[in-house]
C-alpha positions, 0 to 999 in steps of 0.5 A: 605896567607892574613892577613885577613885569619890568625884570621880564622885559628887561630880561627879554631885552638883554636876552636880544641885545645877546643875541645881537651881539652873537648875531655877526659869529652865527652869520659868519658864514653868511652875510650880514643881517640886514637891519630889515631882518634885526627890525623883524626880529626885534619886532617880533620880539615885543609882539610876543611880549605884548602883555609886558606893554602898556595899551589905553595911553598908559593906562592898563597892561596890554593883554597877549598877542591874540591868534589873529594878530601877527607881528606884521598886523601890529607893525609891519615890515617897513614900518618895524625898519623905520622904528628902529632906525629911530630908536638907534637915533633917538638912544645915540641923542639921548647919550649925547645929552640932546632933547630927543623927547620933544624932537623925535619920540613924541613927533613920531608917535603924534604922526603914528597916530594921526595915521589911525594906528589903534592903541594895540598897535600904538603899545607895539611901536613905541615898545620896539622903538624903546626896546631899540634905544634901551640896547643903546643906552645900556651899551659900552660905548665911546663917549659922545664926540662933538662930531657926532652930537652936531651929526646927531642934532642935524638929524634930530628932528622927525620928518614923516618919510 
């Protein structure tokens, strides 16, 4: 990814966590998103995006979403809600000092992988995955508690659901 394309997903990732924020007033009337449909959106987010993504394991920039690849061919519904509960999980242990890493990131994108997931697909998780726990890191929030670094080390450890 070039330097010059980073300022772009940071703008795109500010650009939702405003609209997230604004989400709850413009739903007033309606009930709350659930976090199916921010995982859908979020997801849908980084599949327009595809090209500020790194494919090839990190080797080249991802090109554009093609006209046949959907945001559900790349993630789909299910998996986009399991990703961004990881990426909450991950953002809240890596706030609270704990070795997120080694526990969950890299034992969740072993077992995408195993799972046959191409390297399109591969860019597209581990970006919504780190589009999710940027919003984390960059939020106003309390300071890590003992209560919830002990809730947060318990849950830590990545098991295939």
């Amino acid at each position: 990814m070039t330097a010059r394309r980073r300022p772009d997903l940071r703008r795109a990732a500010s650009a939702l966590l405003l609209c997230l924020a604004a989400w709850p007033s413009l739903a007033a009337a309606q009930a709350t998103p659930s976090i199916g449909e921010m995982s859908r959106t979020m997801r849908n987010l980084i599949v327009a995006h595809m090209e500020l993504l790194v494919c090839d394991k990190g080797k080249t920039q991802c090109a554009p979403a093609s006209a046949e690849e959907t945001p559900t061919s790349l993630v789909s519904d299910a998996d986009a809600e399991l990703i961004v509960k990881r990426g909450l999980l991950d953002g809240f242990a890596q706030r609270c000092g704990l070795d997120w890493t080694s526990r969950s990131y890299l034992p969740m994108m072993g077992d995408w992988r195993r799972q046959g997931r191409s390297e399109r697909q591969m860019a597209a998780i581990g970006g919504l995955h780190g589009l999710v726990q940027s919003q984390i890191l960059s939020a106003e929030l309390p300071a890590c508690s003992d209560t919830m670094k002990a809730s947060l080390d318990a849950q830590l450890d990545f098991k295939k659901p």
